[in-house]
Each structure stands twice: as C-alpha cells, then as structure tokens.
C-alpha positions in Angstrom: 0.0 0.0 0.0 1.5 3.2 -0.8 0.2 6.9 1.1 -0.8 10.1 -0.4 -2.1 13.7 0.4 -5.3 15.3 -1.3 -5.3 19.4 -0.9 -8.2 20.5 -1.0 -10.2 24.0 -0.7 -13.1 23.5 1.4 -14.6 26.7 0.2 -14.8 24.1 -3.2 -14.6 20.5 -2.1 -14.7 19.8 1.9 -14.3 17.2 4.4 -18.4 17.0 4.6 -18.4 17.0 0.8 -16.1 14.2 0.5 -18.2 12.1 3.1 -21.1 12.8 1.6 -20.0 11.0 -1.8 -20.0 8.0 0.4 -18.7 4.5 -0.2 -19.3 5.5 -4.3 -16.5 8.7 -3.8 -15.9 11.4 -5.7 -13.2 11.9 -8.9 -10.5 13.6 -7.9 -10.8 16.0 -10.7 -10.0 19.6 -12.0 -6.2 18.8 -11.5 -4.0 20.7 -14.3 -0.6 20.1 -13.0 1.4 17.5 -14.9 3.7 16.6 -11.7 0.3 15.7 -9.8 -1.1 14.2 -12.3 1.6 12.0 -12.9 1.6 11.3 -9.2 -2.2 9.3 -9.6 -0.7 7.6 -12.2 1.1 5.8 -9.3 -2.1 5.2 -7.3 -3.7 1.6 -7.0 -7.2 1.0 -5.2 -6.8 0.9 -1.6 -4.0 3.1 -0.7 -5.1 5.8 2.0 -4.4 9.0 1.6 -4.3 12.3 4.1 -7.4 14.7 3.3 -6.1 17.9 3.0 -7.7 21.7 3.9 -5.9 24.1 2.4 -6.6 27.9 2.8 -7.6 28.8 6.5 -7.2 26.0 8.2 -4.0 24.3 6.8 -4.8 21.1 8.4 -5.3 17.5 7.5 -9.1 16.4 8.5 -9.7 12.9 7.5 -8.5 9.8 5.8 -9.7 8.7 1.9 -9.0 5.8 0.3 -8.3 5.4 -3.8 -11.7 3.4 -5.0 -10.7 4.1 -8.7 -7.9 3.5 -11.0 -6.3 6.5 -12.8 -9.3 7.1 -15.8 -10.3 10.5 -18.1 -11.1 13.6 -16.0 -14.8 13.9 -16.7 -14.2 17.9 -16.1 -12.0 18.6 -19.0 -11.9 17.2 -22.8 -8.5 17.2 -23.1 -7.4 13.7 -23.0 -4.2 14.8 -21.0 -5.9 14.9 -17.5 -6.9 12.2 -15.9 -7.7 11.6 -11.9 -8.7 8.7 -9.6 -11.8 8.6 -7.2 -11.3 8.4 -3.9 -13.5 7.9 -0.9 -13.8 9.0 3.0 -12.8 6.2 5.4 -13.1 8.1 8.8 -12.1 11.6 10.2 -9.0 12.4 12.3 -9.5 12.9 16.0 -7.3 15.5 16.0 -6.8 17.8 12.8 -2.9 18.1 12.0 -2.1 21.7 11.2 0.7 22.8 8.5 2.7 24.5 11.2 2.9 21.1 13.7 3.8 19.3 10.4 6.6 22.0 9.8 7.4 22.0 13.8 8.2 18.5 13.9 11.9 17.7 12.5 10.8 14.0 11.3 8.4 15.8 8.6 10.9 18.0 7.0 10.9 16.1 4.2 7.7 15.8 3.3 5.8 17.5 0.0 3.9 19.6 2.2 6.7 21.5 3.3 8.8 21.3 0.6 6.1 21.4 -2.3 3.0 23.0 -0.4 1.7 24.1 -3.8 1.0 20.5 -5.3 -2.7 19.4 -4.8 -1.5 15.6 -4.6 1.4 14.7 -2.9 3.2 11.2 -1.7 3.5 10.0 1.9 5.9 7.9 2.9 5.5 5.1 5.5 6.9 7.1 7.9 6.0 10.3 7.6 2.1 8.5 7.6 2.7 6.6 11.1 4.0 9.8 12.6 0.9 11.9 10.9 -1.4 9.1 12.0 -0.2 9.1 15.9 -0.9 12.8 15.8 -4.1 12.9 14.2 -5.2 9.9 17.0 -6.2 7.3 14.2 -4.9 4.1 13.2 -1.9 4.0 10.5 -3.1 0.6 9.2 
C-alpha cells in the first residue's frame, strides 16, 4: 500500500463534501498540473491518503482511500488529465495543522513543506505513522 495527500479547498470541495459521496467517492478532478497528475498515475485502489484543507485551516481532517484507477477527467476534454476517485474512510481525532507538520523535525521532508503548492502529494510510511499518531487514528 503506498500513502498520499489530497489538498483541498473547502470553500470548493470539503471534508463534509467528500463524506457525503460515500462509499461511491468522488473523482479527484479539476487537477491541471502534470507533476500531480503524474503522481495518480502511481495510485492503486486501496491506498489511503491524508485529506487535506488548504486555505484557512492548513490542516489535515480525515482519511480517503483510492476506489478508482487513474481514468479520463470527466471535467476537462483534453485527454491529457486524468484523476482517480477516492473515498472517506473516517475523520481524524485530531486535525494536524501545516505548522505542527513544519514544527516537527521528522516531517521535513515531506511535500507539504517542501512542495505546499501540489494538490496531490506522496507520503511515505513514515511520515504517515508519525501523521497518524498525531491525528489519534490508526496508520493501518
């Protein structure tokens, strides 16, 4: 299984929207960035991912889970973007802001803080147990 980040604006797409799709999910769509896009190229179903508020809050609010293989972005008919779905699993306990990502040494290397810009972003094992503890839910 391999771990991911989903920014999202909650002004567009939020936590309550993306649990609202239910077990069906929601595309992932409306991404126009090639290094993202090639990033869901990597995604199998089943991998989790971190579900990411950006503006405001800058915090990670919930766990998803790929339920769709990379296919066409409905949103655009240029053949060029594509997205998965992906669906809610369960909340966080405790929302993991940008800053206590940045404040802890053992993150440093993560996209977030390196790459905050990209709207899909790997995780790695580690980064995902440590993000996991935080956020009070299980890493498996």
């Amino acid at each position: 299984m391999n771990y991911w980040l989903f920014k999202s604006e909650p002004s567009c797409w939020s936590w309550s929207d993306q649990v609202a799709r239910g077990d069906a999910g929601e595309q992932w769509d409306g991404v126009r960035n090639y290094q993202a896009r090639n990033i869901m190229r990597q995604m199998a179903i089943g991998d989790r991912g971190f579900f990411y508020h950006s503006q405001k809050e800058r915090a990670i609010v919930g766990v998803v889970e790929v339920c769709a293989a990379i296919h066409p972005d409905t949103t655009s008919i240029d053949p060029r973007w594509e997205c998965v779905d992906i669906r809610a699993i369960m909340p966080v306990r405790r929302p993991v802001t940008l800053d206590t990502i940045k404040a802890d040494p053992r993150l440093a290397d993560m996209a977030l803080v390196r790459q905050p810009r990209l709207s899909v972003q790997p995780v790695t094992p580690e980064a995902w147990k440590i993000i996991c503890e935080m956020a009070g839910v299980d890493a498996e």
